[in-house]
Wavefront OBJ file of the C-alpha trace (Angstrom):
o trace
v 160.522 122.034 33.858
v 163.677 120.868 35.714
v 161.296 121.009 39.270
v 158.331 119.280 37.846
v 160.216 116.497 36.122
v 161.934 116.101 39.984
v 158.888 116.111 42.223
v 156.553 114.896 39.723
v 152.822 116.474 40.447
v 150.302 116.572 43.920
v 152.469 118.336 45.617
v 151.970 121.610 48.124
v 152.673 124.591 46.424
v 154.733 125.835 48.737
v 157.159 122.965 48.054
v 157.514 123.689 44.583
v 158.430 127.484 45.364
v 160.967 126.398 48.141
v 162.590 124.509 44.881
v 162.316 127.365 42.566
v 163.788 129.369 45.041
v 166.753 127.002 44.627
v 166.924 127.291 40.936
v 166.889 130.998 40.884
v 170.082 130.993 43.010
v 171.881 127.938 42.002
v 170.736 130.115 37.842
v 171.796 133.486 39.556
v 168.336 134.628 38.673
v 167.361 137.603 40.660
v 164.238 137.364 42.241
v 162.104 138.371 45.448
v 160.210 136.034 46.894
v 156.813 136.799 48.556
v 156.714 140.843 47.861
v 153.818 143.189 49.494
v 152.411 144.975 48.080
v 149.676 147.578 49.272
v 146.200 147.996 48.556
v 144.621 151.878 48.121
v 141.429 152.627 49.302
v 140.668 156.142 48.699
v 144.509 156.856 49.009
v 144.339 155.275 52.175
v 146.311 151.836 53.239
v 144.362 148.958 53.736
v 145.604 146.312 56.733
v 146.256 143.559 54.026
v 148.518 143.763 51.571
v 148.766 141.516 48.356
v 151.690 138.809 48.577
v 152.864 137.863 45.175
v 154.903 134.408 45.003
v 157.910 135.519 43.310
v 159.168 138.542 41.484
v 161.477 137.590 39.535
v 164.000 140.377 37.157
v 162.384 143.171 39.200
v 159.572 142.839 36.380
v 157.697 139.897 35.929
v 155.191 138.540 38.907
v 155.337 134.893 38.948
v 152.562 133.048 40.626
v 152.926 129.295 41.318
v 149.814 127.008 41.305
v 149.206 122.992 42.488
v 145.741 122.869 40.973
v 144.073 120.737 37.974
v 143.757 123.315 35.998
v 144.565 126.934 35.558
v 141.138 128.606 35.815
v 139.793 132.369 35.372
v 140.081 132.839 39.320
v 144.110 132.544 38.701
v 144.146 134.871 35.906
v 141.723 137.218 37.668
v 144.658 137.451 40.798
v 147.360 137.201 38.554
v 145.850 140.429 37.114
v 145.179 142.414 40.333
v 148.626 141.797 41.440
v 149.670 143.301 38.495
v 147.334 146.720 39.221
v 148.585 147.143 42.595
v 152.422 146.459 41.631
v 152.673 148.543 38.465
v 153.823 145.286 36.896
v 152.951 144.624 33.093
v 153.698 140.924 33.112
v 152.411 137.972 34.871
v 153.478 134.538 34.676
v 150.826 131.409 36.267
v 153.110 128.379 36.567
v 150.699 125.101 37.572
v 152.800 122.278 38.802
v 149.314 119.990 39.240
v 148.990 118.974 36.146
v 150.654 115.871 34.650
v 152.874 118.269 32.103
v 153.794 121.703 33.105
v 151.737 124.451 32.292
v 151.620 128.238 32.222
v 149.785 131.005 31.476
v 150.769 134.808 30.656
v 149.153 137.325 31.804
v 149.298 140.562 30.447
v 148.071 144.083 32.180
l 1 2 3 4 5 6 7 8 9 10 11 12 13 14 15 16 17 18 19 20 21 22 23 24 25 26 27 28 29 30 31 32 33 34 35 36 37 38 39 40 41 42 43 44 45 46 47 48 49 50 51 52 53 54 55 56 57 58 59 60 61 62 63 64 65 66 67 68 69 70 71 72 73 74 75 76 77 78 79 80 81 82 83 84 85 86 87 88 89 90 91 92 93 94 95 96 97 98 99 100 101 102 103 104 105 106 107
């Protein structure tokens, strides 16, 4: 809430994870930011992995969003990074909107 009451909405989302990547150190929150993950094919690798925004707690996969409106497409990614990560929670964080708004996804 802290970010979005700072830089206000219509910005990049890549500017809003650069300042949550701030608030997870300056909170000592552990996080990763921008795991891989692989994608199985037949138990083979495929050449592009999945890149979720943030894992944050070694648990929860936190995708950030600078859209209108959280929409199905979200929650449908949100959920397939959960399959190929073995995750059970996601989190959709949407900095676009005039207040802050999330979504939980659940695998």
């Amino acid at each position: 809430m802290e970010i979005h009451k700072t830089l206000g909405i219509c910005l990049k989302e890549i500017n809003y994870k650069d300042a949550l990547e701030i608030e997870f150190i300056d909170n000592k929150i552990p996080y990763e930011r921008e795991r891989q993950y692989k994608v199985l094919y037949k138990n083979k690798v495929l050449g592009h992995p999945y890149l979720a925004d943030f894992i944050v707690y070694e648990a929860i996969i936190l995708e950030i969003k600078s859209v209108t409106a959280i929409i199905d497409t979200h929650i449908a990614q949100t959920l397939s990074y959960l399959q190929v990560s073995a995750a059970k929670l996601g989190i959709i964080v949407n900095f676009g909107e005039r207040l802050l708004t999330w979504k939980r996804v659940l695998l």
